[in-house]
Structure formats: structure tokens, C-alpha cells
mmCIF file of the C-alpha atoms, coordinates in Angstrom:
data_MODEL
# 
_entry.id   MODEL 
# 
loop_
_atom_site.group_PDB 
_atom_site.id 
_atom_site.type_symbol 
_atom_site.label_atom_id 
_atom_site.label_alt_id 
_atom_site.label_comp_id 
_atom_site.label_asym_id 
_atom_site.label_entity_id 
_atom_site.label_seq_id 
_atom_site.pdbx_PDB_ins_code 
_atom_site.Cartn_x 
_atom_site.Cartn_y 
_atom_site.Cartn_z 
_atom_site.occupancy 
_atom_site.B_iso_or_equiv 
_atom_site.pdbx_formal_charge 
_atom_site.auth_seq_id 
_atom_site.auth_comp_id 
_atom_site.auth_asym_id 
_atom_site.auth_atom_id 
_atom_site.pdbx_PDB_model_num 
ATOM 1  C CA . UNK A 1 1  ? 1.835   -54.310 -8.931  1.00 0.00 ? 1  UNK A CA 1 
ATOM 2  C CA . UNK A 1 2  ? -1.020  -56.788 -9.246  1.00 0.00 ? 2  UNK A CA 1 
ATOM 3  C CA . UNK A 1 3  ? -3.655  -57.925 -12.120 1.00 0.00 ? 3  UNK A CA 1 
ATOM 4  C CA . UNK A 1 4  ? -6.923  -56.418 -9.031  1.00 0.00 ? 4  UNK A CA 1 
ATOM 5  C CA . UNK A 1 5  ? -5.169  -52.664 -8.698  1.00 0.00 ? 5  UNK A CA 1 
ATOM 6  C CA . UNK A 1 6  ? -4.289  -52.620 -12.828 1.00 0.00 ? 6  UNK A CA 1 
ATOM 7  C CA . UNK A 1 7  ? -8.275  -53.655 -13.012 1.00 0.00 ? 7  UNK A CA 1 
ATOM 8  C CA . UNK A 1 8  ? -9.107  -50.832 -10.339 1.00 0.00 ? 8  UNK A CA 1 
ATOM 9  C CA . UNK A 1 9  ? -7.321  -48.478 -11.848 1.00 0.00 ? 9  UNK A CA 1 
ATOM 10 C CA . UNK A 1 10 ? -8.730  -49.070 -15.400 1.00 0.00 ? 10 UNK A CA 1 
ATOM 11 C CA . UNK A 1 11 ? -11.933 -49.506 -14.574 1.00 0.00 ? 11 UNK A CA 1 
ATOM 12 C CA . UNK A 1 12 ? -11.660 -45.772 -12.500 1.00 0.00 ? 12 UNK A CA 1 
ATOM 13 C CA . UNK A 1 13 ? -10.331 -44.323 -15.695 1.00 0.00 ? 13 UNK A CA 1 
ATOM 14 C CA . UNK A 1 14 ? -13.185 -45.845 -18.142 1.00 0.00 ? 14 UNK A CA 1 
ATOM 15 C CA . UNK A 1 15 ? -15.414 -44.316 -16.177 1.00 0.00 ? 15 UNK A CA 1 
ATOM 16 C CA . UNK A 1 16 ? -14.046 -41.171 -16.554 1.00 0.00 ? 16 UNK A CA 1 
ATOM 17 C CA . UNK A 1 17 ? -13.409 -41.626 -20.051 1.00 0.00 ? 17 UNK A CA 1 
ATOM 18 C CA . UNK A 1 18 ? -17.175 -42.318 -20.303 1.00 0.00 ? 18 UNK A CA 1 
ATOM 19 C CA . UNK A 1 19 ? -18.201 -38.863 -18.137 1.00 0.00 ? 19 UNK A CA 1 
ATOM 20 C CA . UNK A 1 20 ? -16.564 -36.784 -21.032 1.00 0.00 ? 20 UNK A CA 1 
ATOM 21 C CA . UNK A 1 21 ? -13.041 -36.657 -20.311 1.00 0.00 ? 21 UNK A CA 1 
ATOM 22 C CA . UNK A 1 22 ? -10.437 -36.533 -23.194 1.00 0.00 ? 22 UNK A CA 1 
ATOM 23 C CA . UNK A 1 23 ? -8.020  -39.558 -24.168 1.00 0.00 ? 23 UNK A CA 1 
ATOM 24 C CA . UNK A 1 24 ? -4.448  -39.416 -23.509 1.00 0.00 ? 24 UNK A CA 1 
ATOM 25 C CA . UNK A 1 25 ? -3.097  -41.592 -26.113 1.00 0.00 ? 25 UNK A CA 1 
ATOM 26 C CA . UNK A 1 26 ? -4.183  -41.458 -29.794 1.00 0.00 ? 26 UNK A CA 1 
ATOM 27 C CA . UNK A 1 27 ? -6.031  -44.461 -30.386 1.00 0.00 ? 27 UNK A CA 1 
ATOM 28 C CA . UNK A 1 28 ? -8.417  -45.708 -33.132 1.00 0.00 ? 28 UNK A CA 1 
ATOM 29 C CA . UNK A 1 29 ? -10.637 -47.828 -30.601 1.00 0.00 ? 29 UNK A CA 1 
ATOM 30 C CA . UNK A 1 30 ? -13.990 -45.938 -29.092 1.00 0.00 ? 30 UNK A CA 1 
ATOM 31 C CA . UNK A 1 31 ? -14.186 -47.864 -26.274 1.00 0.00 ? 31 UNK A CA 1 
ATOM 32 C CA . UNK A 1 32 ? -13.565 -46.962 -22.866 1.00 0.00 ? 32 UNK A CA 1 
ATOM 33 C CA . UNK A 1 33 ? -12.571 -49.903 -21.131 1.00 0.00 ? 33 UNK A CA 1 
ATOM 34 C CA . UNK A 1 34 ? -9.797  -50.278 -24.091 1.00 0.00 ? 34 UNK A CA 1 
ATOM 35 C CA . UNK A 1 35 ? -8.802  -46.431 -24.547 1.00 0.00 ? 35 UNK A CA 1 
ATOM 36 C CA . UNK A 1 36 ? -8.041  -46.732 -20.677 1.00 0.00 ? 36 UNK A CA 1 
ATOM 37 C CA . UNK A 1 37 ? -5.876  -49.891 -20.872 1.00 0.00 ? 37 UNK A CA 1 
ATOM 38 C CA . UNK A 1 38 ? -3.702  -48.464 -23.426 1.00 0.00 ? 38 UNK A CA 1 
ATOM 39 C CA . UNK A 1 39 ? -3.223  -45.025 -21.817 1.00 0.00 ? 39 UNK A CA 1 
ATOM 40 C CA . UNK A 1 40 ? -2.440  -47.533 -18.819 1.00 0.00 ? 40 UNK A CA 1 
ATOM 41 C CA . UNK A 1 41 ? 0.508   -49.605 -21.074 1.00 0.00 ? 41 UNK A CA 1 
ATOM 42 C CA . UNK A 1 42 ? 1.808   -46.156 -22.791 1.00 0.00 ? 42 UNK A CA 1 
ATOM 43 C CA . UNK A 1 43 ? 2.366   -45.013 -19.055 1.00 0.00 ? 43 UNK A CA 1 
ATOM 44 C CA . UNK A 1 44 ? 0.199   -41.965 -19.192 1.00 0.00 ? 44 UNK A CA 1 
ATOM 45 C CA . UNK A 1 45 ? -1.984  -43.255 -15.836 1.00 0.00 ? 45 UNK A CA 1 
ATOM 46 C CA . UNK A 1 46 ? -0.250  -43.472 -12.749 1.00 0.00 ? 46 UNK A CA 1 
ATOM 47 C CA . UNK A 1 47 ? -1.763  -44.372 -8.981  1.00 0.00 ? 47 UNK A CA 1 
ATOM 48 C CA . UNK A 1 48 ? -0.710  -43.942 -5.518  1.00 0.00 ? 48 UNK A CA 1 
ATOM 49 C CA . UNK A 1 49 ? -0.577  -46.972 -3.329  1.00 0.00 ? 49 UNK A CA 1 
ATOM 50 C CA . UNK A 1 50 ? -2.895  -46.193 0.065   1.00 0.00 ? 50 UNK A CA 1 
ATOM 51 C CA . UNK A 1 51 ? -0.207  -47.392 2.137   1.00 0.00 ? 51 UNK A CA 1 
ATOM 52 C CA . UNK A 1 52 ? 2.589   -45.800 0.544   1.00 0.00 ? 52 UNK A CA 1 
ATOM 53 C CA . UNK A 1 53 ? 0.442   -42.091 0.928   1.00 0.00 ? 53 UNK A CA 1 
ATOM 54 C CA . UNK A 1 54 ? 1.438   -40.012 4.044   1.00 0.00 ? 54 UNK A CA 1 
ATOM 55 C CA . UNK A 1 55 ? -1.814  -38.201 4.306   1.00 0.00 ? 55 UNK A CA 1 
ATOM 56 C CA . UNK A 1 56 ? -2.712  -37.703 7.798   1.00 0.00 ? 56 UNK A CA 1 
ATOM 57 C CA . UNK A 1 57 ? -5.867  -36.301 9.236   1.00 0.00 ? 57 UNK A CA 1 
ATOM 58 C CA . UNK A 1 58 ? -5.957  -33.274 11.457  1.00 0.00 ? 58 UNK A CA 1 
ATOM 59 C CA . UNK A 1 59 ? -7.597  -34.404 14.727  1.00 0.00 ? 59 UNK A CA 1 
ATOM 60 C CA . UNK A 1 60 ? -10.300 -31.111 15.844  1.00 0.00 ? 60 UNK A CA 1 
ATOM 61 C CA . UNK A 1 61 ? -10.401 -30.943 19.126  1.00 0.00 ? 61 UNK A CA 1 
ATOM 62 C CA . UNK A 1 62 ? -13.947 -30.223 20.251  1.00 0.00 ? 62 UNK A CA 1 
ATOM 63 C CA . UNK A 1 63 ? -15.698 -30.741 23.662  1.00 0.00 ? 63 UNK A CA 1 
ATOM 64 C CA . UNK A 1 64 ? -18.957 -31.961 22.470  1.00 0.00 ? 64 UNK A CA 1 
ATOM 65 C CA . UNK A 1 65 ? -17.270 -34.251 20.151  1.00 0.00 ? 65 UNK A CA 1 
ATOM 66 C CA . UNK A 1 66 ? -17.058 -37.554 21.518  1.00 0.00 ? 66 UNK A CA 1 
ATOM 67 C CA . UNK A 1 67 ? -14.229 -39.760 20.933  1.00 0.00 ? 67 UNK A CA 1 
ATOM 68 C CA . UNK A 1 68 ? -14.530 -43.487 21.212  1.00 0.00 ? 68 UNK A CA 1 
ATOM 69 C CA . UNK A 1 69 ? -11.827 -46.014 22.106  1.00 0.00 ? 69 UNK A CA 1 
ATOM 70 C CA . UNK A 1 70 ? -11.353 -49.140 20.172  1.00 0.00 ? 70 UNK A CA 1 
# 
């Protein structure tokens, strides 16, 4: 949805690329940055938006755990 997140989300991908992890497009380049973009184009990546997640945190309830308010 925007050139910073398609950056993001290559850049997260090279990096795993360069830790050992396999390609998921065939692709005659052997670099990272550019094996990433392409998976990226052929559709193969996909992200999840922070604000569109509904992950919530359980809240422990605790005596000798303080809680602060803003």
C-alpha cells in the first residue's frame, strides 16, 4: 500500500534470504535484495497491516505487579 512498507517488507525478506532460507520464485539473480523483490511482484510474500491485526494481549492479574496510568 505504500513504496516504505513494500521497502520493509523486502528488506525483512532479504534478510532472511541471506540467513539460509530458500527462494520462492525461480530466478537467475543471486542477490537477495532482488530475489526478494521478485518473490514480492510474483505475489508469493504477503504482510499483515499492524492495525488491521486483532491480536490482543491477555492482561495477568498479579498483586505485586504494578500498573501505571497514563
Amino acid at each position: 500500500d505504500s513504496n516504505f512498507r513494500y521497502v520493509l517488507v523486502a528488506a525483512r525478506r532479504s534478510r532472511q534470504l541471506q540467513n539460509g532460507a530458500e527462494p520462492l520464485v525461480p530466478t537467475r539473480s543471486r542477490k537477495a535484495c532482488r530475489v526478494a523483490q521478485e518473490e514480492i511482484a510474483a505475489g508469493k510474500i504477503a504482510y499483515v497491516r499492524p492495525e488491521d491485526a486483532k491480536v490482543l494481549k491477555p492482561e495477568i492479574e498479579a498483586p505485586d505487579i504494578p500498573k501505571f496510568a497514563p
